[in-house]
C-alpha positions in Angstrom: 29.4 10.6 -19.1 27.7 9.1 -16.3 24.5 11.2 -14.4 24.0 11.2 -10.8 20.6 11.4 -8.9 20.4 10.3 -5.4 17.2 7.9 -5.9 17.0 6.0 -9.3 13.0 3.9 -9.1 12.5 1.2 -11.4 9.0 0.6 -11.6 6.1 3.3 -11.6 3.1 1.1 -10.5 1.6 2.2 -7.3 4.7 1.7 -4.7 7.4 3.2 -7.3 5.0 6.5 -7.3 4.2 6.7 -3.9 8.1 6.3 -2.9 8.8 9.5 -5.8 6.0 11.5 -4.2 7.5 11.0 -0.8 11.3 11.6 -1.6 9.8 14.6 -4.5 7.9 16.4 -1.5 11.2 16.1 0.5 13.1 18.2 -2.1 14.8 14.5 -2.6 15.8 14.1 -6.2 15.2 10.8 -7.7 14.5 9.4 -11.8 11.8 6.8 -11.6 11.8 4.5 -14.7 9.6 1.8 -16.8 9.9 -0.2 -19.3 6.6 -0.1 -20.4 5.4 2.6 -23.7 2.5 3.7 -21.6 0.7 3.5 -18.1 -1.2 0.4 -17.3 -4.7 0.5 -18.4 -6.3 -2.0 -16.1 -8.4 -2.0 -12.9 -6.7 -4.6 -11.4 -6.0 -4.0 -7.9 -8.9 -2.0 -6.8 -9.6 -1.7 -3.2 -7.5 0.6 -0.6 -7.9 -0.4 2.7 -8.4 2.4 5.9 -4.9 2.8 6.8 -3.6 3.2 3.7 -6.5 6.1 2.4 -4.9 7.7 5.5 -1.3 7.4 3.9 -2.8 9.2 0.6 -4.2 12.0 2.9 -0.5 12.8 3.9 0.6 12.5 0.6 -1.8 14.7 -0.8 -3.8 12.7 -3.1 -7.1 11.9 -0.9 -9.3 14.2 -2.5 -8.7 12.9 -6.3 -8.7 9.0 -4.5 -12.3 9.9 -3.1 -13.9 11.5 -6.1 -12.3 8.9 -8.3 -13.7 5.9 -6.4 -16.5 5.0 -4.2 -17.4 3.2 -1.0 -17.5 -1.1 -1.4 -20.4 -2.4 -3.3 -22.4 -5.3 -1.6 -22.1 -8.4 -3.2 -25.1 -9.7 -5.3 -25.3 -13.7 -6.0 -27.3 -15.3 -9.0 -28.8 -18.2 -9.4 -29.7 -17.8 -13.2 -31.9 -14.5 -13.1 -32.8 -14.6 -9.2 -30.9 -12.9 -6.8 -30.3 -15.1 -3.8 -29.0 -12.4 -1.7 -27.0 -9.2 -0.7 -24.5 -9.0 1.6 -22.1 -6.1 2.1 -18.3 -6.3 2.8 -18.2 -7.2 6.2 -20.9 -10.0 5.6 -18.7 -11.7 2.9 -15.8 -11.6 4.8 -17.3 -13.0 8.6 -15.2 -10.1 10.1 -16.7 -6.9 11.9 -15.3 -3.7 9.7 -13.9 -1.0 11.7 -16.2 2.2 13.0 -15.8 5.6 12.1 -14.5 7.4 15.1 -12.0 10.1 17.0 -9.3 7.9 16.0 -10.5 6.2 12.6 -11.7 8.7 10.1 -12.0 6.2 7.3 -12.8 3.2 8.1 -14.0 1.6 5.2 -12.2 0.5 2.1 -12.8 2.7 -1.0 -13.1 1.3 -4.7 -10.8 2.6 -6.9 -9.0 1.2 -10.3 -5.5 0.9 -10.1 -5.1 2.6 -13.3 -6.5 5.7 -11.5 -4.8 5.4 -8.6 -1.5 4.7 -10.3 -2.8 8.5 -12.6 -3.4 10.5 -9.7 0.2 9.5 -7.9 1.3 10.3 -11.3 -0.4 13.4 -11.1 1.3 14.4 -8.0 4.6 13.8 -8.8 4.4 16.0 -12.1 2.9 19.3 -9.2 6.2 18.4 -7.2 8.2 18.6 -10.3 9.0 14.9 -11.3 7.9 12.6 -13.7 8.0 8.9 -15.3 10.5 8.0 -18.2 8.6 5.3 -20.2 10.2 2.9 -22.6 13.3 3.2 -20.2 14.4 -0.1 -19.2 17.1 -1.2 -16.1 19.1 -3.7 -17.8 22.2 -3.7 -15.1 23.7 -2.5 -12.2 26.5 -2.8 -9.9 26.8 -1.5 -6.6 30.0 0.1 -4.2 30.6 1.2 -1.0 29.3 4.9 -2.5 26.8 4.0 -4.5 24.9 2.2 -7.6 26.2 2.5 -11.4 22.4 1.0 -13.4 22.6 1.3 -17.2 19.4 2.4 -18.3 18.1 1.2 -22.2 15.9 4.0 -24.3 15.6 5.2 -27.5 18.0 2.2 -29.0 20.8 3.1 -26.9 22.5 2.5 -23.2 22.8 5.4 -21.0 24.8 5.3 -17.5 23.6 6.3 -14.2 25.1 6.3 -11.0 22.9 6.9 -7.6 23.1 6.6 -4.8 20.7 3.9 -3.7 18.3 2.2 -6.2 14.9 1.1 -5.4 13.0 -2.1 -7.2 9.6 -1.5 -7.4 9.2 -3.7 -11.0 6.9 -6.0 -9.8 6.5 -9.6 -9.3 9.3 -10.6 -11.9 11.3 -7.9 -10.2 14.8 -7.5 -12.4 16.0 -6.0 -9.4 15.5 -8.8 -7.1 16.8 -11.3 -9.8 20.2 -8.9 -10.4 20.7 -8.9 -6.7 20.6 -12.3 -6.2 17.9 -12.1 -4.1 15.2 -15.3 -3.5 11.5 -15.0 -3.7 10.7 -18.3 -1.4 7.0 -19.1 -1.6 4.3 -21.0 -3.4 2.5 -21.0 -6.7 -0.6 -22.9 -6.7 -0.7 -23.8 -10.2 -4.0 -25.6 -10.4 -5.6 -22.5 -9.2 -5.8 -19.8 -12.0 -8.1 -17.1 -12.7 -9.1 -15.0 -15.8 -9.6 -10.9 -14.8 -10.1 -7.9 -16.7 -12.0 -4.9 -17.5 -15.1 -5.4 -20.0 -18.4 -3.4 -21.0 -21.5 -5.3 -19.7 -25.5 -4.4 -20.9 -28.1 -6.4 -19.1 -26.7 -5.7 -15.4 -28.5 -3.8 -13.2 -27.0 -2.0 -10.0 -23.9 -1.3 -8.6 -22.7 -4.8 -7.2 -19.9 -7.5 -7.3 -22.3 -9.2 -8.9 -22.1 -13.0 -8.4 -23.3 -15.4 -11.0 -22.6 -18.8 -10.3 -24.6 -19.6 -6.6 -21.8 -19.3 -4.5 -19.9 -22.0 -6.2 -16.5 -20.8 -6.1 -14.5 -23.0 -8.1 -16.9 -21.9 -11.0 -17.1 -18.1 -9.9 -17.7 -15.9 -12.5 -18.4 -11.9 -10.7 -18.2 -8.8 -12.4 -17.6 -5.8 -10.6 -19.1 -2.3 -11.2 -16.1 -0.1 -11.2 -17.0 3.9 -9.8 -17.4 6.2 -13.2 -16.5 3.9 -15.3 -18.7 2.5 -18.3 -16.5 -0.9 -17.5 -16.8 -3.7 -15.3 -14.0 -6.2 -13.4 -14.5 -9.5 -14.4 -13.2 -12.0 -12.1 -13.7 -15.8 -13.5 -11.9 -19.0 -12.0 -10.2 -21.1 -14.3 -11.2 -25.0 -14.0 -8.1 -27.2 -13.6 -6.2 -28.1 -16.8 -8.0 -25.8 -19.0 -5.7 -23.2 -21.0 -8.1 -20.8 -22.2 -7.4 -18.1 -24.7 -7.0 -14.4 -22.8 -10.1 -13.1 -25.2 -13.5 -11.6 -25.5 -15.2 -14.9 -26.5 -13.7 -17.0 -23.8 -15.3 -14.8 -21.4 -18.3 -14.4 -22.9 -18.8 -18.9 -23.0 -17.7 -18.5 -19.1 -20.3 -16.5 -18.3 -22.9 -18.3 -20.7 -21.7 -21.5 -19.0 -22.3 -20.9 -15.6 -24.8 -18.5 -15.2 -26.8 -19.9 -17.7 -27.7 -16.6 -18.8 -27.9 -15.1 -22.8 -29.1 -11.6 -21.5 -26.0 -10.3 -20.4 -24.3 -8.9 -23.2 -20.3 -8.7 -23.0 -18.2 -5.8 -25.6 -15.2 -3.7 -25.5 -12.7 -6.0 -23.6 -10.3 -3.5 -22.0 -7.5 -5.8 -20.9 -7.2 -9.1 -19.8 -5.1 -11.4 -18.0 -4.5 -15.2 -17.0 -3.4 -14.8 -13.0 -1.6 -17.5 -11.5 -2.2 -17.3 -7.6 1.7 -16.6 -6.3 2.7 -16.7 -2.7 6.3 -15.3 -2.4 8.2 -13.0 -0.3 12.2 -11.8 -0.7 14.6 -12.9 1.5 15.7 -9.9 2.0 14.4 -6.7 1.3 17.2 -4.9 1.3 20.9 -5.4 -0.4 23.7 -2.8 0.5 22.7 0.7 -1.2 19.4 -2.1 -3.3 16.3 -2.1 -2.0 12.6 -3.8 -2.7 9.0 -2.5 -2.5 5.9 -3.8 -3.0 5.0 -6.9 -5.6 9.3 -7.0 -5.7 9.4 -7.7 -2.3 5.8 -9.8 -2.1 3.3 -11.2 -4.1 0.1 -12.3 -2.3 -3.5 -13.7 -3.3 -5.8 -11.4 -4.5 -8.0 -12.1 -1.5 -8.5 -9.7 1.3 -7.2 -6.5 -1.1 -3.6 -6.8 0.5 -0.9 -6.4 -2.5 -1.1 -2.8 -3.7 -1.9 -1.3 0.1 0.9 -2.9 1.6 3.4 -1.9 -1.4 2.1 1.6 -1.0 3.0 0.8 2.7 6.2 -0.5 2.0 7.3 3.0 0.0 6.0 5.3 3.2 8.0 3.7 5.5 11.4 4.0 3.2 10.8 7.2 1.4 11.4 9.3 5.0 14.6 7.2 5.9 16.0 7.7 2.3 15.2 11.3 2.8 16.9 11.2 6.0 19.9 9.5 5.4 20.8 11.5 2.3 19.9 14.5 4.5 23.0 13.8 6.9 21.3 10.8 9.4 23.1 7.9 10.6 23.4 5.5 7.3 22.0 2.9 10.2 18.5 4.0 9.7 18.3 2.5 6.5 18.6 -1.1 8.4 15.5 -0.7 9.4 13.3 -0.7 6.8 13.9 -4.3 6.3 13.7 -4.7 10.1 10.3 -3.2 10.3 8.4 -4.2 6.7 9.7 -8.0 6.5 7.3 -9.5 9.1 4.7 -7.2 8.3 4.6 -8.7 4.8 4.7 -12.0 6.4 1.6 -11.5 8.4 0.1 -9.7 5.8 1.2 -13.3 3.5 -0.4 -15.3 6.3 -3.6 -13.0 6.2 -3.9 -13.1 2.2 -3.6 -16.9 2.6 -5.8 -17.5 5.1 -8.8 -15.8 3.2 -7.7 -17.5 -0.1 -8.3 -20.7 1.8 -10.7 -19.7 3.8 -13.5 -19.0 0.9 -12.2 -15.4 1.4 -14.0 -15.5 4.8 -11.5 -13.6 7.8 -11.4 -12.9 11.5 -10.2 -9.8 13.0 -7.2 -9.7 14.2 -6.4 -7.7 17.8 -3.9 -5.3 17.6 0.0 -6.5 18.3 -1.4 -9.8 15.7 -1.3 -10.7 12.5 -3.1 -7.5 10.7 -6.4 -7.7 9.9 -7.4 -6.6 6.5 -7.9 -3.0 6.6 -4.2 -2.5 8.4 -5.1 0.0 10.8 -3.5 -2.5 13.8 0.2 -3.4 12.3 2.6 -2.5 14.4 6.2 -1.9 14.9 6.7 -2.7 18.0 9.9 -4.4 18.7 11.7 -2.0 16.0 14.8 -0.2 17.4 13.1 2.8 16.2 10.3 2.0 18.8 11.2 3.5 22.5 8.6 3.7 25.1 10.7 4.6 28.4 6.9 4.7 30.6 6.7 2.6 33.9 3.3 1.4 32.7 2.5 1.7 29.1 -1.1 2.4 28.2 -3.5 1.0 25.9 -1.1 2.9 22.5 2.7 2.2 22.7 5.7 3.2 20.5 5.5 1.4 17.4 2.2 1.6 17.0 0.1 3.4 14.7 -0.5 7.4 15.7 -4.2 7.5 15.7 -6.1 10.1 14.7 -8.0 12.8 17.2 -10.1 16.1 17.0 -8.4 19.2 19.1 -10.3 21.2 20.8 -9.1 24.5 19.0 -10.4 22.8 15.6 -8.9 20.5 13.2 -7.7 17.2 13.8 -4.2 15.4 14.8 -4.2 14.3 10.9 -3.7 17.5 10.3 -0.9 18.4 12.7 1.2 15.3 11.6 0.6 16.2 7.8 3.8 17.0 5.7 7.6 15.4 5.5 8.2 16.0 9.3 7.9 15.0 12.6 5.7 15.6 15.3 6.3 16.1 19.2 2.5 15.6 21.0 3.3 17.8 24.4 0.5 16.3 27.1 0.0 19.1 29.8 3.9 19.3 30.4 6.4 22.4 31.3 6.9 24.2 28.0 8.9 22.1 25.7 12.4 22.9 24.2 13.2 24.1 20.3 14.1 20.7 18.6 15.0 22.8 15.3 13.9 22.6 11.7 11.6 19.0 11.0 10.1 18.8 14.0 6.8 20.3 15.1 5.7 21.1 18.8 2.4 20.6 19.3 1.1 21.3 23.1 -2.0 18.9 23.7 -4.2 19.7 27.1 -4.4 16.7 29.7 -8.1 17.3 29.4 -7.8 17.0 25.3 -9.4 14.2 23.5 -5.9 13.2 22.2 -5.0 12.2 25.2 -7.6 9.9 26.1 -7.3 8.6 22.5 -3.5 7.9 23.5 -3.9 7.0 26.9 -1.6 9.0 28.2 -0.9 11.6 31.3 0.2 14.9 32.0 4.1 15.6 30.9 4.1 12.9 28.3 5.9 13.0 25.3 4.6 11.4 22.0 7.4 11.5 19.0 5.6 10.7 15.7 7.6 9.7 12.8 7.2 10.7 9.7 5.3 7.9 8.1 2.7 8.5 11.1 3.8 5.9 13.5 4.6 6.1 17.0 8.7 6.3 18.1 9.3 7.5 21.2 6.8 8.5 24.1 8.4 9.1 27.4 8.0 12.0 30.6 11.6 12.5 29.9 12.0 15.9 27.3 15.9 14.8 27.2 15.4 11.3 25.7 13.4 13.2 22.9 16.7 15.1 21.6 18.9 11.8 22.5 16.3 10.0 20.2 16.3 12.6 17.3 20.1 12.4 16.8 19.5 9.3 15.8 16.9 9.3 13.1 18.0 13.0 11.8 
């Protein structure tokens, strides 16, 4: 006997949770499975960058992300027991961070451990009626013309499942990627290593990444406060040719060693890890009815805070087109997914490279560039899904990010694109036609902040997708429908 389920997920880090969430809230059924007994227990990624806390917002989770975490520390460096000095985020990284504003509500990144951001997706999915199957294991699949038959290991025995499209979100060592035949081209700087985990620390004082080594990175040794949390990230570079053993006493004679400090007292190691700096991206990021998200699809530096954001990323833009597609849209939509995440994660590579290099140091990017770190300014302009019929576009085109605004009856533009649907801004126009269930009409006033925030005129139309991006703005209420047919 063989089950069916229209979305099978291998992987439940952060991009196979945020992809159930968004097909679960769509009414989409999908099984998302791990191989693994129990949740990771780690902080390891732990920053999320302004774009994607607004992602979270829509998905419902933004209230448990912001108690859970906290704004960026400032960085503290040592020399022995003196503090040299304090410089916050922007200071590290030579880059000016964005500014709150009509268009921006969080600009800052927020500090969070992944192991309680992977908790509260996980939290999310249970409300909308789903949940993880541990100790499950993908250990085949074929696919058809219809579908995907994936055998499935638990409990000492193979179970058969067809679906109709299956999603790798198992990480770096992706089995999915490796069954599809799928290359991960890229780079893996062995001589560069680094020992991470989560440890209790007595003798630190404040809430810092606190530095101990006097800016010396090939010898850094930083442990960072983590928000309600009695633990602390360490973060120690490996020298070249050392193996170390992944324990409690080889971090403590790192620290001893180059800090020269006995007052800091190290206990409790949570987990640890021996990180090898990768630099790899799939060829392809989809395969026929296959398709790869996050660390499957591409594995970055740790510098910058750009893996787990743009995996999250990666699962916002396919979970609406999944939804769509098994909903009765063109199968065609599904092409571009590839079309639109590929070179973002190839900018986002060169970004995450760049700062690696670069001492960790970055520049800002302008919008329509390579994204700067805190991905409010990628764009998909260029995607077929990106229509912008205006003699002269403004300052915000199709493709674009759908920025933020307050209304002048109350309540923001976050709020009107909220939920799986999709959003026609109406600027001063003639009243606008019934476009049916999943799309809302909102009527914005000329004289509106919105539309100075879009830069638009009277009798504009502004189509937001879904996933809060910008598909179609035109004076021209026909093309709207003509547009829709194909995405619906």
């Amino acid at each position: 006997m063989t089950d069916h389920v229209p979305v099978l997920i291998a992987g439940a880090g952060p991009s196979g949770l945020a992809l159930a969430v968004e097909l679960a809230r769509r009414g989409i059924g999908c099984r998302v499975v791990d191989r693994a007994a129990g949740p990771f227990a780690g902080s390891r990624a732990k920053g999320l960058q302004p774009r994607t806390l607004e992602v979270l917002e829509d998905l419902g989770v933004l209230d448990a992300v912001l108690a859970g975490g906290a704004p960026f520390p400032a960085f503290r460096m040592y020399s022995g027991r003196d503090v040299l000095w304090e410089r916050d985020l922007g200071e590290v990284l030579g880059t000016a961070l964005p500014r709150r504003g009509p268009d921006v509500p969080y600009p800052l990144p927020w500090l969070i451990p992944q192991w309680r951001t992977d908790a509260i997706l996980a939290d999310r999915l249970a409300e909308l009626g789903g949940r993880v199957e541990r100790s499950t294991e993908l250990v085949g699949f074929d696919q058809d013309d219809d579908g995907v038959t994936a055998t499935l290991r638990h409990d000492g025995r193979d179970e058969r499942v067809r679906a109709d499209y299956l999603v790798g979100a198992d990480g770096g060592r992706s089995f999915v990627r490796k069954h599809a035949g799928v290359g991960f081209a890229g780079t893996t700087y062995e001589s560069e290593r680094t020992l991470i985990g989560d440890v209790r620390a007595e003798g630190v004082e404040g809430f810092f990444c606190h530095m101990f080594t006097g800016g010396d990175l090939a010898k850094r040794f930083s442990l960072w406060n983590l928000p309600a949390d009695d633990h602390y990230q360490f973060v120690a570079a490996v020298d070249p040719g050392d193996e170390p053993e992944p324990t409690l006493a080889t971090v403590r004679r790192m620290l001893v060693e180059r800090s020269g400090r006995t007052d800091i007292r190290l206990h409790d190691l949570r987990w640890i890890s021996l990180y090898r700096i990768n630099v790899r991206m799939a060829e392809r990021f989809r395969v026929g009815r296959v398709f790869l998200v996050g660390d499957a699809a591409h594995v970055h530096s740790s510098a910058g805070g750009q893996g787990l954001n743009t995996s999250v990323q990666d699962s916002y833009n396919l979970g609406w087109k999944l939804a769509a597609v098994l909903g009765g849209a063109p199968a065609g939509l599904l092409d571009s997914y590839h079309d639109e995440r590929f070179p973002v994660a190839a900018e986002v590579l060169d970004v995450s490279t760049a700062l690696h290099r670069n001492g960790f140091r970055a520049t800002t990017a302008p919008v329509g560039t390579a994204p700067a770190i805190h991905q409010l300014d990628i764009t998909y302009r260029g995607s077929a899904l990106a229509v912008d019929d205006r003699v002269a576009p403004g300052r915000v085109r199709a493709g674009d990010r759908a920025p933020d605004a307050p209304l002048r009856t109350g309540g923001r533009l976050f709020e009107v694109f909220r939920g799986p649907r999709w959003t026609l801004l109406a600027f001063g126009g003639a009243p606008t036609p019934d476009f049916g269930p999943g799309v809302a009409v909102h009527p914005v006033a000329v004289d509106d902040d919105p539309a100075r925030v879009y830069d638009v005129t009277g009798g504009t139309n502004v189509l937001v997708r879904p996933d809060g991006y910008i598909g179609l703005i035109t004076p021209d209420v026909g093309r709207v429908r003509e547009y829709l047919r194909g995405v619906r």
